[in-house]
N, C-alpha and C positions, 0 to 999 in steps of 0.2 A: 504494500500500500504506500501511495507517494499523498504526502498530507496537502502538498497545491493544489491536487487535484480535485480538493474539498476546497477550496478557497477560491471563492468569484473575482473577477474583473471589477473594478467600480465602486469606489465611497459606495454608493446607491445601493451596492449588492452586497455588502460586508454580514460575513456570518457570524456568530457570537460563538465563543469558547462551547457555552451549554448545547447549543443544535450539532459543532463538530464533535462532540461528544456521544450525542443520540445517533450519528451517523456512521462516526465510525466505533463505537465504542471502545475506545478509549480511553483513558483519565484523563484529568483535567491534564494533571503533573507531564504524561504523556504527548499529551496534544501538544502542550509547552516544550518539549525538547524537542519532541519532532520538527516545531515552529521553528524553533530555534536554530535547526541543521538545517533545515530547506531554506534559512534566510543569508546562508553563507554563498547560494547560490544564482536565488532569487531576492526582489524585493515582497516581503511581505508586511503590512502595514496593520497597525494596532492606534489608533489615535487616541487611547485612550478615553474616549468619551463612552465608552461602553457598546458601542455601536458593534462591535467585533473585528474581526481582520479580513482585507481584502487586499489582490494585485492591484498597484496602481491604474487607471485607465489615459494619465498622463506625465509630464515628464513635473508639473506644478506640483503634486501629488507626492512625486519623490523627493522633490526638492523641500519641500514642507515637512512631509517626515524625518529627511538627514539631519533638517533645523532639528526638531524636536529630539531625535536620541543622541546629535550630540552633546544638548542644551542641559541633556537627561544625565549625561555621561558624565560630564564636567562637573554639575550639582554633588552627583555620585561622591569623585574625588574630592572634592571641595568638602565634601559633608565628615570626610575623614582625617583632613587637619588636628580636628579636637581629638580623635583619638591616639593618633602618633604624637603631640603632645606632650598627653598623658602617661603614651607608653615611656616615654624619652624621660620622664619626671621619675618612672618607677624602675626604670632601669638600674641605675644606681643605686636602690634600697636592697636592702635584704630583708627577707622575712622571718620573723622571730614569731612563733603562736598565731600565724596569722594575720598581725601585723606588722607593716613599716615602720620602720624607723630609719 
């Protein structure tokens, strides 16, 4: 089974996670990595507004999308500053009982 094959052309025709689920039964979990390996090949589009995923039907489409997951990707890294930080602050501790000193 090729999971494109379940994924329409067209905003207009975007299928939702739950239907490619009844379709192909599959898990959600599934549907999502399948997603995820056919997108290294294809574009397949998630606008996140709930609508579901669909092939672009124009080049506006794609271009809008690479906006949005790289916008998504940067957010991603950026969101992890406070954690490398933190880690860099406890690096130099040891732990005694549980806690730092």
């Amino acid at each position: 089974m090729n999971i494109v094959d379940y994924i329409p052309v067209g905003k207009e025709n975007a299928i939702t996670g739950e239907r490619l689920r009844l379709l192909t039964g599959l898990t959600d979990r599934k549907i999502r990595n399948e997603i995820a390996i056919a997108r290294r090949e294809t574009c397949i589009i998630n606008n996140q507004d709930g609508r579901g995923y669909y092939q672009p039907s124009n080049k506006d489409e794609v271009k809008r999308y690479i906006y949005q997951e790289e916008h998504r990707a940067k957010s991603i890294l950026y969101s992890l500053n406070g954690a490398k930080k933190y880690y860099k602050k406890l690096e130099g501790q040891t732990e005694l009982g549980g806690i730092y000193e």
